[in-house]
C-alpha positions in Angstrom: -78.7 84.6 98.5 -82.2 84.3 97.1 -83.5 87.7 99.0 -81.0 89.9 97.0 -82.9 91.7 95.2 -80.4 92.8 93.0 -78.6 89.5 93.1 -75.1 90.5 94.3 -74.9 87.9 96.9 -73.9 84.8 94.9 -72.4 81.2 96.1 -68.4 81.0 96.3 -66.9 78.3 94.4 -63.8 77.7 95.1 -62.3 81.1 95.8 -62.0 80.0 99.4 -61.2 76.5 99.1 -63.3 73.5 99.6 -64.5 74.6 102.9 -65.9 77.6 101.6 -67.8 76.2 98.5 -71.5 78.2 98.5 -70.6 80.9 100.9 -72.2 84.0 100.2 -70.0 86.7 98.5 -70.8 89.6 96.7 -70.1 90.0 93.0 -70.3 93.3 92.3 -69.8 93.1 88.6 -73.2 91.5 88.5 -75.2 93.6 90.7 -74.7 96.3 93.9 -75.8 96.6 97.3 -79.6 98.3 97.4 -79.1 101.4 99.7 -82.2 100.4 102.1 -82.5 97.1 101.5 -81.6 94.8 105.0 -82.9 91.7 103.8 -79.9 89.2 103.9 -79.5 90.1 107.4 -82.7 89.3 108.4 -82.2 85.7 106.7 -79.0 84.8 107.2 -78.6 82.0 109.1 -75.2 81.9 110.3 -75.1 85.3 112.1 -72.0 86.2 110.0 -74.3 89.3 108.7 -75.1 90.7 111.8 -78.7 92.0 112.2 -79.5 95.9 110.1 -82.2 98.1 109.9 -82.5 100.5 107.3 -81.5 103.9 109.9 -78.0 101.8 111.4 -76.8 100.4 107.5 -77.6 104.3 106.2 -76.3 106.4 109.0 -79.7 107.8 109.6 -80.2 109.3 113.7 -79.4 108.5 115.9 -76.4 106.5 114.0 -73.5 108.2 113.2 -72.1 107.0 109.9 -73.1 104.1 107.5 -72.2 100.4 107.6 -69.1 99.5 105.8 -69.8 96.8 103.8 -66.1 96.0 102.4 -62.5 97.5 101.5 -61.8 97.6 98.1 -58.4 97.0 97.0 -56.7 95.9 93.4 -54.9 92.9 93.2 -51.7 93.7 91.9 -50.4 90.2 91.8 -53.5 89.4 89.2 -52.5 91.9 86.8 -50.9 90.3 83.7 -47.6 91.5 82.5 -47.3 93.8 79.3 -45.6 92.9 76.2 
């Protein structure tokens, strides 16, 4: 979490229970995903981010398309009721 250099890898809490207390997860309100930047898969020490270069995560040749980091989705079971 410390290479980010943008810091929007941060530790879970308890989003995925007591088991998943300080994974890695990416908070996008606090920072984004640097469009070259490979370091947390040169660090990680899991294997769960598998390893990048710069050319496979941006599509460069001979890749064909970019890495997809995530799905984004809304959450409608979060949304509050109106008056």
């Amino acid at each position: 979490m410390r290479v980010c250099p943008t810091h929007v890898i941060q530790p879970a809490l308890l989003e995925g229970g007591l088991e998943g207390i300080w994974t890695p997860m990416m908070i996008n309100k606090i920072g984004y995903c640097e469009f070259n930047c490979v370091l947390c898969s040169r660090v990680c020490p899991t294997g769960a981010i598998v390893p990048l270069t710069p050319e496979k995560k941006t599509g460069a040749a001979p890749f064909e398309k970019p890495i997809k980091i995530g799905t984004a989705f809304y959450d409608r079971e979060g949304v509050c009721p109106g008056p």
